[in-house]
C-alpha positions in Angstrom: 42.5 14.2 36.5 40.8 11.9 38.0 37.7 14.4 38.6 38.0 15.3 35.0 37.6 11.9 33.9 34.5 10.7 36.4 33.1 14.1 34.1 33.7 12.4 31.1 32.1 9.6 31.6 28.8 10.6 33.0 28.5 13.2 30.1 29.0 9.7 27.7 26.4 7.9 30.0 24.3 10.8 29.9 24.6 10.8 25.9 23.8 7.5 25.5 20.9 7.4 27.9 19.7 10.5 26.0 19.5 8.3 22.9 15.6 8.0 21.7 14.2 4.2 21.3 11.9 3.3 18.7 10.0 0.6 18.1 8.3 0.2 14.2 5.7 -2.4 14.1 6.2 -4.8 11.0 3.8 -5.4 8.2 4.1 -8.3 6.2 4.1 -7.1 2.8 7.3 -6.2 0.9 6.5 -2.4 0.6 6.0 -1.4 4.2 9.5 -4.0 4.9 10.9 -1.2 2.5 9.7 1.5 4.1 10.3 0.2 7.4 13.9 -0.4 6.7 14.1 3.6 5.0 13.1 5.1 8.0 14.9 3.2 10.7 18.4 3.6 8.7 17.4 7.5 8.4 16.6 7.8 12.0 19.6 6.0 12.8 22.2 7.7 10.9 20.9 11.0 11.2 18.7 11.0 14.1 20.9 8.7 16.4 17.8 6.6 17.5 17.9 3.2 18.9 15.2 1.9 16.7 13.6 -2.1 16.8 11.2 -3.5 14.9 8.4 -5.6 16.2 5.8 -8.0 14.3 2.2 -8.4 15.1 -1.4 -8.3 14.3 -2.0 -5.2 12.2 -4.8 -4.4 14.9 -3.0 -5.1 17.8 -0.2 -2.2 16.4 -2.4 0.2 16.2 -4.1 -0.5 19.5 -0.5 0.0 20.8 0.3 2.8 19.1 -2.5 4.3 20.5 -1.3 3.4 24.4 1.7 5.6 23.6 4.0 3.8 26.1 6.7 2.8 23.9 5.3 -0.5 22.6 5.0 0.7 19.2 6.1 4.1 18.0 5.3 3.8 14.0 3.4 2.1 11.4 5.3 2.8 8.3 2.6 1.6 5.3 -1.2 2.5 6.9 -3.5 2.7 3.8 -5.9 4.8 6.1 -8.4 4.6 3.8 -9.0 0.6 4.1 -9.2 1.3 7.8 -11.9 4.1 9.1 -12.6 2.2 12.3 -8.9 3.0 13.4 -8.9 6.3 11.4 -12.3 7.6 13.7 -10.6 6.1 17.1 -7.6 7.5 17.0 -6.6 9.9 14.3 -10.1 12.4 13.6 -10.9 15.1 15.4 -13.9 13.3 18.0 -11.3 10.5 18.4 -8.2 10.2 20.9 -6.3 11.9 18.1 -3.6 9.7 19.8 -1.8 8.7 16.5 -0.7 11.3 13.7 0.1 10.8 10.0 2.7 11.9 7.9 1.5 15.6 5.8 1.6 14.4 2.5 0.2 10.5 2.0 1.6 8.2 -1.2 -1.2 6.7 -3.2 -1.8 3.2 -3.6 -4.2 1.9 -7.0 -6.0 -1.2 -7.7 -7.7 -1.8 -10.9 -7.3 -4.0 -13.8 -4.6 -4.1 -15.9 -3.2 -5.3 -19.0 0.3 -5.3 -21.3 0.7 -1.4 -23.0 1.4 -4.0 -26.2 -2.2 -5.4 -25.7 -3.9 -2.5 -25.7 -1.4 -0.9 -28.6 -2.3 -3.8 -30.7 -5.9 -4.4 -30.3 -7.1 -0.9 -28.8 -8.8 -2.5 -25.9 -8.8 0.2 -23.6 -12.2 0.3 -21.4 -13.2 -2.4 -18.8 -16.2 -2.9 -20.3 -15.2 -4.0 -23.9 -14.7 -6.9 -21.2 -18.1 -7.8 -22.5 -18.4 -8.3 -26.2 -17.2 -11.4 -27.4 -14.9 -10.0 -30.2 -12.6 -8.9 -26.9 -13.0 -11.5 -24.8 -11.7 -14.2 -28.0 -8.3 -12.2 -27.3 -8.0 -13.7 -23.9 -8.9 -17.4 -24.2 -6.2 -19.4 -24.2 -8.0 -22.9 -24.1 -10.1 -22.4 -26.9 -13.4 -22.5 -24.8 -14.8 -19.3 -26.2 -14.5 -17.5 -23.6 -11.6 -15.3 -22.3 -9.6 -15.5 -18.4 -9.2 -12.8 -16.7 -7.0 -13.1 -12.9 -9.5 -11.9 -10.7 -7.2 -12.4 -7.4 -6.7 -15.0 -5.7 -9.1 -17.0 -3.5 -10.0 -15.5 -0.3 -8.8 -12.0 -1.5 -11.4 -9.1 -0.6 -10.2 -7.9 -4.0 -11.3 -11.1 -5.9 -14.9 -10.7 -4.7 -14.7 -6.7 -6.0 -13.5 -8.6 -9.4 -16.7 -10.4 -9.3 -18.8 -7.6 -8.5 -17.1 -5.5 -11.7 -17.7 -8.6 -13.9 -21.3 -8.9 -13.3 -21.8 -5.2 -13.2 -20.1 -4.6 -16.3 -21.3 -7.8 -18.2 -18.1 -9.6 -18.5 -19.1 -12.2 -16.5 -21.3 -13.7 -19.8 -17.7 -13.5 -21.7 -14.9 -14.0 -19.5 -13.9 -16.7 -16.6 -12.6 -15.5 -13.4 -9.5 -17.0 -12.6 -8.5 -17.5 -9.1 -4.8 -19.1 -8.9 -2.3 -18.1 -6.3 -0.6 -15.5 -7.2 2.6 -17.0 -7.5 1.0 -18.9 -10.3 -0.1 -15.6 -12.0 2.8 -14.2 -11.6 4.3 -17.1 -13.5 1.4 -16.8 -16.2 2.6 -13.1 -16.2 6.0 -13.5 -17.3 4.8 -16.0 -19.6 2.8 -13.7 -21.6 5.3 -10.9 -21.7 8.0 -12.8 -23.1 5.8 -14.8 -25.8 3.7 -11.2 -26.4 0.7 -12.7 -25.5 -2.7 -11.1 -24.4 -3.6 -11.1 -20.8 -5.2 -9.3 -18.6 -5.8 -9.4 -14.7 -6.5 -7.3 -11.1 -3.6 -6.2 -9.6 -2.4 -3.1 -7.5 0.5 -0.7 -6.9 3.0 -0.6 -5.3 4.2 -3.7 -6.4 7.6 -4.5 -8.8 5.7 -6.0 -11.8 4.9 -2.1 -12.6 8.8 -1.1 -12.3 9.5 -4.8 -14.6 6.6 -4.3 -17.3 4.7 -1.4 -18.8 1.6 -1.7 -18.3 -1.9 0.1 -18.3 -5.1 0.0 -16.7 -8.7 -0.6 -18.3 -10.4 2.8 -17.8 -13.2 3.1 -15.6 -16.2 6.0 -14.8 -14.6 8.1 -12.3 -15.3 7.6 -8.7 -17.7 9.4 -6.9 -18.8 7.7 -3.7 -19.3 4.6 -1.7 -23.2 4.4 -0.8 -22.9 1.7 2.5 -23.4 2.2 6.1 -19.9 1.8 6.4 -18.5 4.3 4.7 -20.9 7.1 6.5 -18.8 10.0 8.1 -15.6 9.8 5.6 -14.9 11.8 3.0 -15.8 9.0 0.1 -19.9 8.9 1.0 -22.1 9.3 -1.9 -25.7 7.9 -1.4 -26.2 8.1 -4.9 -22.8 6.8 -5.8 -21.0 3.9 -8.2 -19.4 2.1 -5.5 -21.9 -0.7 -3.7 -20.1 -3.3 -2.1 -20.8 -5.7 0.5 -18.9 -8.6 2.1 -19.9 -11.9 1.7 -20.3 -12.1 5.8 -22.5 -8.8 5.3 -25.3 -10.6 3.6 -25.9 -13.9 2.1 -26.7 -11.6 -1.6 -24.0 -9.6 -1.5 -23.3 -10.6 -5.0 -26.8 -9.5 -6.4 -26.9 -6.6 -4.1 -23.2 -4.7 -5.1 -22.3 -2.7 -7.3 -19.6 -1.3 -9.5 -20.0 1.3 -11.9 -16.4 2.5 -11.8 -13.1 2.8 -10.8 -11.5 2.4 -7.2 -10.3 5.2 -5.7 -6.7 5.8 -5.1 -6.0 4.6 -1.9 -3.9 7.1 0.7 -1.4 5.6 2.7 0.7 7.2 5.3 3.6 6.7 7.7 1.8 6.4 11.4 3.2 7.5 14.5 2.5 7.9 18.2 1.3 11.3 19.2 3.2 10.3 22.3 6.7 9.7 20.5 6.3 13.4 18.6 6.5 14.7 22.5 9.3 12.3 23.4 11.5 13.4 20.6 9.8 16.2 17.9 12.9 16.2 15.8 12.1 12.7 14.8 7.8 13.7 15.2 8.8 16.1 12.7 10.8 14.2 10.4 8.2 11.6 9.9 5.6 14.4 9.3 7.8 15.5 6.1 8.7 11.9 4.9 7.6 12.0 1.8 7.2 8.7 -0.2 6.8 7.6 -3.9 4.7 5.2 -4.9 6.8 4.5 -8.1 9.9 4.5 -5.6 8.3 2.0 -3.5 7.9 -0.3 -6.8 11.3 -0.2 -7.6 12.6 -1.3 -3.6 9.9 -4.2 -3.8 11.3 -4.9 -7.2 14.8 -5.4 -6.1 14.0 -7.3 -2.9 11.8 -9.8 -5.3 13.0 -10.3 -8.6 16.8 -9.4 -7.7 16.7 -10.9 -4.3 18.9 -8.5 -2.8 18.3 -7.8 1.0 16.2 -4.9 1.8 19.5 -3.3 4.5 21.2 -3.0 1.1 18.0 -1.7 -1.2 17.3 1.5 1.8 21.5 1.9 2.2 22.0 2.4 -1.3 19.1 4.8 -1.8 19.3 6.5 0.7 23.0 7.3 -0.1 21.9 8.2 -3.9 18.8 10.9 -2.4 20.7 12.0 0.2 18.8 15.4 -1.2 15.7 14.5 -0.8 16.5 12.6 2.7 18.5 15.6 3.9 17.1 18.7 2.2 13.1 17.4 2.4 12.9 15.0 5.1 15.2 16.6 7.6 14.2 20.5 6.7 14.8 22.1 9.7 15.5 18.5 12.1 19.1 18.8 11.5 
């Protein structure tokens, strides 16, 4: 008996040392906390990983993530294609290929949107009816002739691209650039969708003010390439394309030297994980590679952590207990 029981116990210890640790390195915006919180209650319920989250400079959790030791097994939200110096390094063929993406990316937008009752009303639909006067009256609230537009908020990369659009597209002559906090435009927001008023602004997705409010973006030209230096050796390189933009540390005329001539292009962001944790454990490599995430599903997780303040354990809980379909039957194909 007492054999038996020495037996039992070492096959527990043995079980419990065989339990896989992961560690998901936090960003600090409210969609990758969603998607953060997703995964580790997946792995955890289905997987039986010991999973820990971690914050630190976006950088720095790549760089780890990179080391494969441990440090840093996933980056749940990497919108790959705002960072090709980390995308070349470690993920391309000619890199270390030491960090590997989910198969099927969720797109994040940016552009400049507007109230569907705006645009129903008035039948503003293209960014550049920005620029005649007639449009831009619809905007002013101060009675200053000219119209406000939210450009971003100061500092923002995005504000600056704002700029760029405005001067490109002539709506810098009929519209000010408004650069409040965004708590403050939010506000602003709100405002105008319960008085039914016009306004129009910069904004992006995911985010819960699409799952809130119907909305629609001013149409652009399509995309067809950025023309910079920087953007040499991806996919999105066009010499002779719309999209010149340069930072304001780039060059002191970045300003007069950009240009916008249509729309930004969806933006792909994946779940990022250690090549070195798909060897530790490939059921979990191979869950992650079959996550697949919605970007109107992420709006609707951010919206309830925001707006109804309820705690992101509960928002991933309940939905993953409502999909268990998709979490089971997609994600899990062939894991469990």
């Amino acid at each position: 008996m007492l054999a038996s029981a020495a037996i039992a116990v070492l096959a527990l210890a043995g079980t419990a040392e065989a339990k896989t640790k992961v560690v998901i390195g936090q960003l600090d915006w409210p969609g990758s906390t969603a998607i953060e919180e997703v995964l580790k209650q997946v792995m955890t319920q289905y997987l039986g990983a010991d999973v820990e989250t971690i914050a630190a400079a976006q950088e720095a959790l790549y760089e780890a993530l990179d080391k494969g030791d441990g440090s840093v097994d996933i980056v749940a939200d990497m919108w790959t294609d705002h960072l090709p110096e980390q995308m070349k390094n470690y993920v391309l063929p000619g890199g270390h290929q030491s960090i590997l993406l989910n198969a099927t990316p969720y797109l994040g937008t940016e552009g400049i949107f507007m109230p569907a009752y705006v645009q129903e009303k008035y039948g503003v639909k293209d960014l550049a009816d920005l620029a005649k006067p007639e449009v831009a009256k619809l905007f002013d609230s101060d009675g200053n002739g000219k119209g406000e537009i939210w450009a971003g908020a100061v500092g923002w990369e995005s504000t600056n691209h704002t700029q760029v659009r405005a001067k490109t597209y002539g709506f810098d002559k009929t519209m000010e650039l408004t650069t409040v906090d965004q708590a403050v435009f939010l506000s602003q927001l709100k405002d105008a969708e319960d008085k039914q008023k016009p306004i129009v602004f910069y904004y992006w997705t995911p985010e819960w003010i699409f799952a809130k409010y119907k909305l629609v973006e001013l149409q652009q030209p399509p995309f067809d390439g950025y023309t910079t230096e920087d953007a040499k050796g991806t996919d999105r390189y066009n010499p002779n394309g719309c999209y010149t933009f340069y930072q304001p540390a780039q060059r002191n005329d970045w300003l007069e030297a950009s240009s916008i001539k249509c729309g930004q292009p969806p933006t792909r962001v994946n779940i990022a994980y250690a090549a070195a944790l798909n060897k530790r454990d490939p059921k979990i490599g191979q869950f992650l590679k079959q996550v697949k995430l919605d970007a109107d599903v992420v709006n609707q997780w951010i919206l309830e952590m925001e707006v109804d303040q309820k705690p992101v354990e509960d928002v991933a809980k309940d939905w993953i207990a409502k999909n268990k379909d998709i979490v089971e039957k997609q994600w899990l194909a062939g894991v469990i």
